[in-house]
N, C-alpha and C positions, 0 to 999 in steps of 0.2 A: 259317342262323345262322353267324357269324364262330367262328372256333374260341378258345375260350379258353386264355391261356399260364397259365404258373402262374411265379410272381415267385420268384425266388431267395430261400434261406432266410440271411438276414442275421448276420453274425457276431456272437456274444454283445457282444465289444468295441464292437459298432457299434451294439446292441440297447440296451445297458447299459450305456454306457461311465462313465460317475462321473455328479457331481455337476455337475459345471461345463457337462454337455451339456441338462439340464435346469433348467427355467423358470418360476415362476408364468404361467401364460397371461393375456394380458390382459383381465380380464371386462367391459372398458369396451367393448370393440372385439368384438363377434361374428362379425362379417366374418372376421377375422383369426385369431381362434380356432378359427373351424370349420375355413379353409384348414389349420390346421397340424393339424387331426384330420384333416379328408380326408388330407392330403398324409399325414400318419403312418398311416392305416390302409391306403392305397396302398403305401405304402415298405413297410413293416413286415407285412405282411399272412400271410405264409406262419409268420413267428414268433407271430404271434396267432395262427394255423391252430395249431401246434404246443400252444401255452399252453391253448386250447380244450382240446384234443383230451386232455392230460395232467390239465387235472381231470375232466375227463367221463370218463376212463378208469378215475381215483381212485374220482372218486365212483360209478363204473357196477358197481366191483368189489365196495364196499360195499352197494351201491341197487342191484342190476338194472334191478327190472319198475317202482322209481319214475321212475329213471332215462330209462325207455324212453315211459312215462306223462309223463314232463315234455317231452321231446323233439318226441314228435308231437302234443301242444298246441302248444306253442310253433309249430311248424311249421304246420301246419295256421290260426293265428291270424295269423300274419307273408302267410301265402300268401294268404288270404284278404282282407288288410288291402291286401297290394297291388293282389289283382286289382279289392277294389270303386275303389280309388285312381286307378285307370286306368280303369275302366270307369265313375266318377260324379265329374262335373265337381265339386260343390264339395267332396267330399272330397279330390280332385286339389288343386284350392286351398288346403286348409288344410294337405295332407301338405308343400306347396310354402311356401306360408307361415310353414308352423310345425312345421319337421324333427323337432325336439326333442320336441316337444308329440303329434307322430305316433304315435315309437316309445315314448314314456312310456304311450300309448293301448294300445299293442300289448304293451306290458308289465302292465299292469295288466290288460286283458282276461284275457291269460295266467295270470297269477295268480287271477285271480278264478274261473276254468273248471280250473286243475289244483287250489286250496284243494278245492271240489266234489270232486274226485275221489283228493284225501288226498294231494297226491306234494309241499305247499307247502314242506316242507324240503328237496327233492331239487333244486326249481325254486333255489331261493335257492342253493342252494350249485354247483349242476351248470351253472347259464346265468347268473345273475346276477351271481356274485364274478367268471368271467372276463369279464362284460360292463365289470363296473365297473373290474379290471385294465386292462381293453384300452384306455376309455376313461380312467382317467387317466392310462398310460402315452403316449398320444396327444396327450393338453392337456398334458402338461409337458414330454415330449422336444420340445427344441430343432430345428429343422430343418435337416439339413446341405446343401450343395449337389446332391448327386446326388438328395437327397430334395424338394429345390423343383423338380428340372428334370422330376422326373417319370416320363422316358424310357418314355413308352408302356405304360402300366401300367393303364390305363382298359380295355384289354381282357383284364384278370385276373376274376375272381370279385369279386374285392371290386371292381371300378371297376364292375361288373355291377349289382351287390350294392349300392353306393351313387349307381348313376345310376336305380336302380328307386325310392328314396327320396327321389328330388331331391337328390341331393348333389352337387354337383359347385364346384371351386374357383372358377372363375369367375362362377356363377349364386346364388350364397349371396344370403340375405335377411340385412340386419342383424336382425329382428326372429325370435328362438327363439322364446319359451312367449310 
């Protein structure tokens, strides 16, 4: 296995920078849309690491054992969703087909297997609010140059992490859900 780098952690000014670097994404174009979330969660990757890590740390200080009950669902349903993914052709096809529609699957699983086991506040606030940060901070920031170019970034965790999902910039389906 190639060794994975781990992407520089991005200066707030460049994370955050106003108003003027940010965009309604185009909802007509999904093609286009998604490139600027790959390419944002590529770019931007170690600062979502960080964002993660700060509320799960909040919330683990409040929540331990839901905490830790929310985490290894989650994990355990993400790992399992990949490996039938790969391991059963038309589920390969619809993960490929229908990115969005995958991990909204693997979300709702998730929810549905920690509700059962009591942690569904822990879930919503410990995985979910950064999920939802991470992704609209991705649809609205703007792409700057050094974040279309890329520069080799497909062998970080997240280019891992989103080529296990079918993501990648160039092989995008227009069609999400």
């Amino acid at each position: 296995m190639a060794r994975i780098e781990v992407a520089p952690l991005r200066p707030w000014t460049d994370f955050f920078p106003g108003s003027d670097r940010f965009a309604k994404p185009d909802t007509k174009d999904f093609t286009k849309w998604n490139n600027r979330v790959v390419s944002n969660l590529l770019y931007y990757q170690t600062n979502y690491l960080a964002l993660v890590t700060f509320v799960f740390l909040l919330v683990g200080i409040l929540k331990p054992l839901e905490t830790l009950v929310a985490i290894v669902v989650v994990s355990v349903v993400f790992v399992v969703s990949v490996w039938v993914g790969e391991n059963g052709a038309a589920i390969n096809n619809f993960k490929k087909q229908k990115p969005s529609a995958f991990i909204i699957l693997i979300m709702v699983a998730s929810c549905i297997l920690i509700s059962v086991l009591g942690s569904i506040v822990v879930f919503m606030w410990a995985i979910t609010l950064p999920l939802i940060l991470i992704f609209a901070h991705a649809s609205f920031r703007k792409r700057n140059m050094k974040n279309k170019l890329g520069f080799g970034l497909k062998k970080t965790f997240m280019g891992i992490l989103l080529d296990s999902l079918g993501q990648q910039e160039e092989t995008v389906q227009n069609d999400w859900i």
